[in-house]
N, C-alpha and C positions, 0 to 999 in steps of 0.2 A: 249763423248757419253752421258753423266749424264746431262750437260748443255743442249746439244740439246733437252733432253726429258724432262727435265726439262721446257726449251723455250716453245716447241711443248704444255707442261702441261700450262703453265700461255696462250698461246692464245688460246687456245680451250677452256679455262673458263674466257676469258676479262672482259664481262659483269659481272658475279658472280664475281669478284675480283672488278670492278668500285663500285658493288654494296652495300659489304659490308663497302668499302670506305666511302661511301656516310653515309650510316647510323650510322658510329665512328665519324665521324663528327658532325654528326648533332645531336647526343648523348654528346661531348662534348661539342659542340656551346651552346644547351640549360642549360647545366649544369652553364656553364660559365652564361647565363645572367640571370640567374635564381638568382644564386649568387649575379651578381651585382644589379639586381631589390633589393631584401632585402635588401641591401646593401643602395640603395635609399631611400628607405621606412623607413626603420632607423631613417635615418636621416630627412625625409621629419615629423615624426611625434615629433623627435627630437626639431624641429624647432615652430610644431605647439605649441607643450606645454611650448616651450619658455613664462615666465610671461612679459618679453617685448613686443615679438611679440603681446600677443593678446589684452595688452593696446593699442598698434598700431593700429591695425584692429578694434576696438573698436569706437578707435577717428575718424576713418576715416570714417563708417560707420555713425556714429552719426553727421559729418557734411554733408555726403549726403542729410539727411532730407531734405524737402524746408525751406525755413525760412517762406516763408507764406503760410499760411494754410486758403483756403476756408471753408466756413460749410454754406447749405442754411438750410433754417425750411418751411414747410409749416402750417400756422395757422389752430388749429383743433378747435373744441369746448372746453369752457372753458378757451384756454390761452389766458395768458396776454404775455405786454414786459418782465415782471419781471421772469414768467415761464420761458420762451423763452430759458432768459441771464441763467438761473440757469441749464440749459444745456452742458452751455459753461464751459471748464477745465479753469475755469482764476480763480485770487485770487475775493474774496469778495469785496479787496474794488478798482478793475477795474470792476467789476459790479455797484460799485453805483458811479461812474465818470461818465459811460453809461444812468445810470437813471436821473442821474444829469442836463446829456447835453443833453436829450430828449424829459421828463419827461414835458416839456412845450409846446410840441406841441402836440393838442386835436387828431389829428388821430394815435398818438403812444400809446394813452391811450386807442383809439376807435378800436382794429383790428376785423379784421371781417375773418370765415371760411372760407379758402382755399388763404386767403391774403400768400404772396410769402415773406419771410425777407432771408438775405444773409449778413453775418459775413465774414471779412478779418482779421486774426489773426498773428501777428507777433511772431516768437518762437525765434528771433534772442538770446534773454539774457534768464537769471534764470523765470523771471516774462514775463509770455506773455499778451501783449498787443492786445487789439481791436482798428486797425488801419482804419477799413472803415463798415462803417453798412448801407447796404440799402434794403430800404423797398417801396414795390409794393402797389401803392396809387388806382392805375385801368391797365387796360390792355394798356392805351397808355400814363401812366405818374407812375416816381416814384422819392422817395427821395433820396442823397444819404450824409452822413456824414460820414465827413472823421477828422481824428485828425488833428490837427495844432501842424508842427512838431513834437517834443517828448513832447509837454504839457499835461494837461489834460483837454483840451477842444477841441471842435468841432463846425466846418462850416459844412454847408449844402448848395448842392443846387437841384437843381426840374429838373429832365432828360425828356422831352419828346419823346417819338419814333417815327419817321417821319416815317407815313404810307403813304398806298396811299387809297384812295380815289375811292372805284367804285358802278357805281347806277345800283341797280337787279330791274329787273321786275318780280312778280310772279304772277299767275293767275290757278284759282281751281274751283272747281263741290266743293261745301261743302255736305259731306257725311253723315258722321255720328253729326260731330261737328264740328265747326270753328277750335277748337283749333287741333282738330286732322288733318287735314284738310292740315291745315299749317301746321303742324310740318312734314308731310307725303311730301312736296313741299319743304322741305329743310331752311325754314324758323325758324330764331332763337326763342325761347321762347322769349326773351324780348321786339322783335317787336310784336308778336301775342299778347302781352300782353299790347302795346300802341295800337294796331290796336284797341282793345276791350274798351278800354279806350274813347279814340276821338268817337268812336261810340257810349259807356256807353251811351251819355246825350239823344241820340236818337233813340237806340235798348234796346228791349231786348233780348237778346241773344239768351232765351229759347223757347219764344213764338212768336217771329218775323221772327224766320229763319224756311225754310222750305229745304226737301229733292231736290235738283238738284239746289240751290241756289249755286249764286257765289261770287267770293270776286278778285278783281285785289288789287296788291300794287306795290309801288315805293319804294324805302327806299335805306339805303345808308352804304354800308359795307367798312372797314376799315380792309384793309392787310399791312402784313408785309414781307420784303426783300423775304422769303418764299412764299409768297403767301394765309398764313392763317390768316381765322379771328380772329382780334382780337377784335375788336368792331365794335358794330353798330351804326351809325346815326339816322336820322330824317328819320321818313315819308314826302316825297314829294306828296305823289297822292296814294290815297284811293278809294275804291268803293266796295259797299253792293249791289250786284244784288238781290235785295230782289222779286219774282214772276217779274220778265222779269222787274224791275223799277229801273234804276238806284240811285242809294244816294253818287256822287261823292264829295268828299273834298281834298280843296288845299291848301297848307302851303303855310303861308306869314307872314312876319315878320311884325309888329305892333311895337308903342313905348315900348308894355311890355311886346314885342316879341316874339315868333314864336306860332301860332294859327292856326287852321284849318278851314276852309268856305265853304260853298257850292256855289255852279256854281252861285248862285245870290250876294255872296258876303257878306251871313250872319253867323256870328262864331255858331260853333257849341257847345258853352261851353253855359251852364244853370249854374245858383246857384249851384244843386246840378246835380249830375250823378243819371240816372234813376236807374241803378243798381249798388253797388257797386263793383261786384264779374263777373269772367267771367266764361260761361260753368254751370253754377249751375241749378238747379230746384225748382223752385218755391212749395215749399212744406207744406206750411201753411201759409193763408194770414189772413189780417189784421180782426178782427171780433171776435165775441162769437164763442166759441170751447170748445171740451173735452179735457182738462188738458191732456197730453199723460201719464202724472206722477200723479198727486196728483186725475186725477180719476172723478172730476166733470166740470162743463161746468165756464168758465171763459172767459172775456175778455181778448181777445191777440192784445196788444195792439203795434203789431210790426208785422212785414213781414221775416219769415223763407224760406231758401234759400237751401239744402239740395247740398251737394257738396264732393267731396274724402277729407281725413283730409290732412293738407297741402296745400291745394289751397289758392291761396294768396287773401287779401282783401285789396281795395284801400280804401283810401277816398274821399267822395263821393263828398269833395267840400274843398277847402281850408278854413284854420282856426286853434284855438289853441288848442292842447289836454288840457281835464282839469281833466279827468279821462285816467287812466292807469294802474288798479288794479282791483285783486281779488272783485268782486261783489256777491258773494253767490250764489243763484240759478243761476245767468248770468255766473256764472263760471269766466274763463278773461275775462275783457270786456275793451270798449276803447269810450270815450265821448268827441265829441269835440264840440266846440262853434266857428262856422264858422259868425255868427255877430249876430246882437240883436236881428235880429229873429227868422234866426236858429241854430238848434244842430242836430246832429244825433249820435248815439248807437249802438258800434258794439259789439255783446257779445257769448260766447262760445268759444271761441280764443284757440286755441291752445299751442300760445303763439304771443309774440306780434315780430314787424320788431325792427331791428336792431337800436338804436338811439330812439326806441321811448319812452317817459315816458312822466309826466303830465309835462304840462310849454312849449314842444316841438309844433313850428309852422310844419303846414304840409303844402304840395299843392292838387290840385283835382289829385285826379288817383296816388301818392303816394301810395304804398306799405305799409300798417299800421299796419300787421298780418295775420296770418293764418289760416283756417277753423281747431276747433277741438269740442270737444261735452264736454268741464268742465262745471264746474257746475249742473244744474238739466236738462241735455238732454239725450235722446234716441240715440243717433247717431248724427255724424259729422255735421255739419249745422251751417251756421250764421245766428243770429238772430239782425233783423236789425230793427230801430226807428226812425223816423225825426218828431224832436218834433220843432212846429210854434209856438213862443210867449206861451211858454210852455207847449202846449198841445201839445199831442203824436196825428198824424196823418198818415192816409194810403199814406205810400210814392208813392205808386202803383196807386192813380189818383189824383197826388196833381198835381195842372199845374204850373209850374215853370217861371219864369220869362226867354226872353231867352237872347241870349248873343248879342255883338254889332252889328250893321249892318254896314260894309264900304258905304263911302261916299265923293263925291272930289275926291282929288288929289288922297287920299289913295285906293278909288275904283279903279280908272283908272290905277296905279300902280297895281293893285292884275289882273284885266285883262288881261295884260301884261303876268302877272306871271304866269296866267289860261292859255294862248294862248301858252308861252312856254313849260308849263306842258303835256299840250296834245300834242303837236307836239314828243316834248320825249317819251311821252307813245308808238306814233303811230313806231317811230325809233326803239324804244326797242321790239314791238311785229311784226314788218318786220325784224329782226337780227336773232329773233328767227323760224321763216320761213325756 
C-alpha cells in the first residue's frame, strides 16, 4: 500500500524530480571544471614564468625579424649623402665605406629636392651592413650600388625604366595667359615652359598675345607599366595663332641637333632670346626714370620685368656664367658672357638654379633662377641688361642676328619631316572628333 503511493507520488511529480536532477548535475559538472580550469591556469602561468621558457620565446621571436631591412629617403632641402647616411642605425665606420665608395661620382654630391634614395640593410650578424644603395637620377633612369660580396666595396650600374612612348595633341582659346592656359589643358609645366622658350626669340608673351588667341602642340609623353607620367619629350609641332596668323614650328634634328623652324625652314633660335621670363609684365623699360627708391630721376639702364616670386628665369642665350653672387643694390644677380660681344644681367633673384655658380656653361632657355626682389627693389621683378661690346643697351629693340636657314639635302629632309608633321597633326585632331 505505502509503495503504490509512494509510485503514484514519484509519477505525478516526474518532471519536478528530472528537474531538480538536472540542475545537481550541472551544479556539480561546473564545480568540477571550475576546478580543473585553475588547475590549468596554474600551471599554464607556471610555464610562462619558466626563465627557460622565455629565453625560448625570446630567440624565436628575434629570428623572425627579416634580415633585410629596406628604408627609402626622400631629398628635402638642405640634405646632403652624408645627412642622409646619418639617419641610418649603422656603425660610423660603415657610413664612411659608403662615402668612400660614392663620394666620386658628381651627382651623389649634386642631390636635388624631392630626388628619391633607397637603403637595403642587412641585420643578419652584430654589425649591420649597407648591402644595396640606389638613387633616382630622373624619372626614367637610376643608379644602383650594390656591395661585392662581404667586402667593403661597391659596383654600380645605371637602371633604365622601359617606358612607352605616346604623342598628345593639345590645342586652346588663350584666356587669361599662356601659362594658365595650358596648365587648365592638362599640359605639364615643363612643356609650357619649352613651349615659351622656342617662342622666347620671336614673342613677347606680354604684348604679342591678345584675348581669344590660340596655341596647338605635339609633344611626347612617356608612361609607365601603369599608365602614368613619368616624363616628358620633345615638342614635335608648335603653333602661336597670334590675331587669325599662324607662327607654326617643326623639330628636325641638325648636326648639333634638335631645333625648331618654321614652315620656310628658318631656325627660330637668335643670339639672344627676346625675353628671358615667361608670363611677366614689362614693368619699367629701358630710359631715364624716377628711382622708385633713392627718390630722383636716373638712367635705368636695363629692362624690369614684374612677375610672381618664384617664377623661373632662363638664359637668354648660351654662354659662361661669370658672375654668381650677391651684387648690392642688384641683390642676387647672375652675368654671363655668351661671346665677345655679348653679356647679359639678371639681377633680384631670389635665389639662383640648381648647379649654377661662376665658371658654370649654360644653354639658351636653361633654367638659371628665380624672380625675387633682393637687393634695392620694390617688389618681385627681374631686372634684366644685354650689354653690346660693353655698353648696356635696350634689349627690347636691339635687332638680333637670326639663326640658320636649311638648305640642300638638309632642306629637303626637314620637308619631309614638315609633310609628316602635319599629316600627324591632321590624325591627332580627327581621333579627337
Amino acid at each position: 500500500m505505502v509503495n503504490s503511493k509512494l509510485n503514484k507520488l514519484v509519477k505525478d511529480n516526474i518532471y519536478l524530480v528530472l528537474l531538480l536532477s538536472i540542475v545537481l548535475f550541472t551544479i556539480l559538472s561546473t564545480s568540477y571544471f571550475s576546478a580543473l580550469k585553475k588547475d590549468q591556469e596554474d600551471r599554464l602561468l607556471y610555464i610562462l614564468d619558466n626563465t627557460f621558457f622565455k629565453k625560448s620565446i625570446n630567440h624565436l621571436i628575434t629570428n623572425l625579424n627579416p634580415r633585410f631591412k629596406n628604408l627609402n629617403f626622400r631629398v628635402a632641402d638642405g640634405d646632403s649623402f652624408e645627412k642622409i647616411l646619418s639617419k641610418l642605425e649603422i656603425s660610423k665606420g660603415e657610413k664612411e665605406i659608403a662615402i668612400k665608395n660614392l663620394s666620386n661620382f658628381k651627382f651623389v654630391k649634386n642631390l636635388f629636392k624631392g630626388q628619391n634614395i633607397s637603403f637595403k640593410l642587412d641585420n643578419a650578424n652584430s654589425s649591420v651592413k649597407i648591402v644595396e644603395i640606389s638613387i633616382e637620377q630622373s624619372k626614367t633612369k637610376k643608379y644602383v650600388f650594390y656591395r661585392i660580396n662581404d667586402s667593403n666595396k661597391f659596383n654600380y650600374k645605371e637602371i633604365d625604366k622601359l617606358l612607352k612612348k605616346v604623342i598628345v595633341f593639345k590645342e586652346s582659346e588663350i584666356k587669361n595667359s599662356l601659362y594658365s592656359s595650358a596648365i587648365n589643358s592638362g599640359i605639364k609645366p615643363n612643356i609650357i615652359i619649352d613651349f615659351a622658350r622656342i617662342y622666347g626669340f620671336q614673342i613677347d608673351f606680354q604684348r604679342d598675345i591678345w584675348k581669344n588667341d590660340r596655341f596647338q602642340i605635339i609633344y611626347e609623353n612617356f608612361l609607365d607599366s601603369k599608365e602614368n607620367i613619368l616624363d616628358t619629350g620633345n615638342i614635335l609641332y608648335a603653333n602661336l595663332i597670334l590675331k587669325g596668323k599662324d607662327n607654326s614650328l617643326y623639330i628636325f634634328k641638325t648636326k648639333e641637333g634638335y631645333e625648331h623652324f618654321d614652315s620656310a625652314g628658318r631656325s627660330i633660335k637668335k643670339s639672344l632670346m627676346k625675353t628671358p621670363i615667361n608670363g611677366a609684365r614689362l614693368s619699367s623699360s629701358f630710359g631715364m626714370r624716377k628711382h622708385p627708391i633713392l627718390g630722383y630721376n636716373k638712367m635705368h639702364r636695363g629692362t624690369d620685368f614684374a612677375a610672381p616670386e618664384g617664377t623661373p628665369i632662363m638664359a637668354s642665350g648660351s654662354g659662361k656664367i661669370i658672375r654668381a653672387r650677391w651684387c648690392g643694390g642688384g641683390g642676387n644677380c647672375i652675368k654671363i658672357r655668351h661671346n665677345s660681344t655679348y653679356s647679359t644681367v639678371y639681377a633680384h633673384l631670389k635665389n639662383f638654379a640648381r648647379g649654377i655658380k661662376e665658371g658654370t656653361r649654360v644653354t639658351q632657355g636653361q633654367i638659371i633662377g628665380y624672380v625675387g626682389s633682393t637687393g634695392m627693389s620694390t617688389g618681385p621683378h627681374l631686372h634684366y641688361e644685354v650689354i653690346v661690346n660693353g655698353k648696356k643697351v635696350n634689349s627690347q629693340t636691339l635687332k638680333l642676328p637670326s639663326g640658320k636657314i636649311l638648305k640642300g639635302k638638309e632642306r629637303k629632309l626637314f620637308e619631309v619631316d614638315k609633310i609628316k608633321l602635319n599629316v600627324l597633326k591632321s590624325e591627332l585632331i580627327n581621333s579627337e572628333m
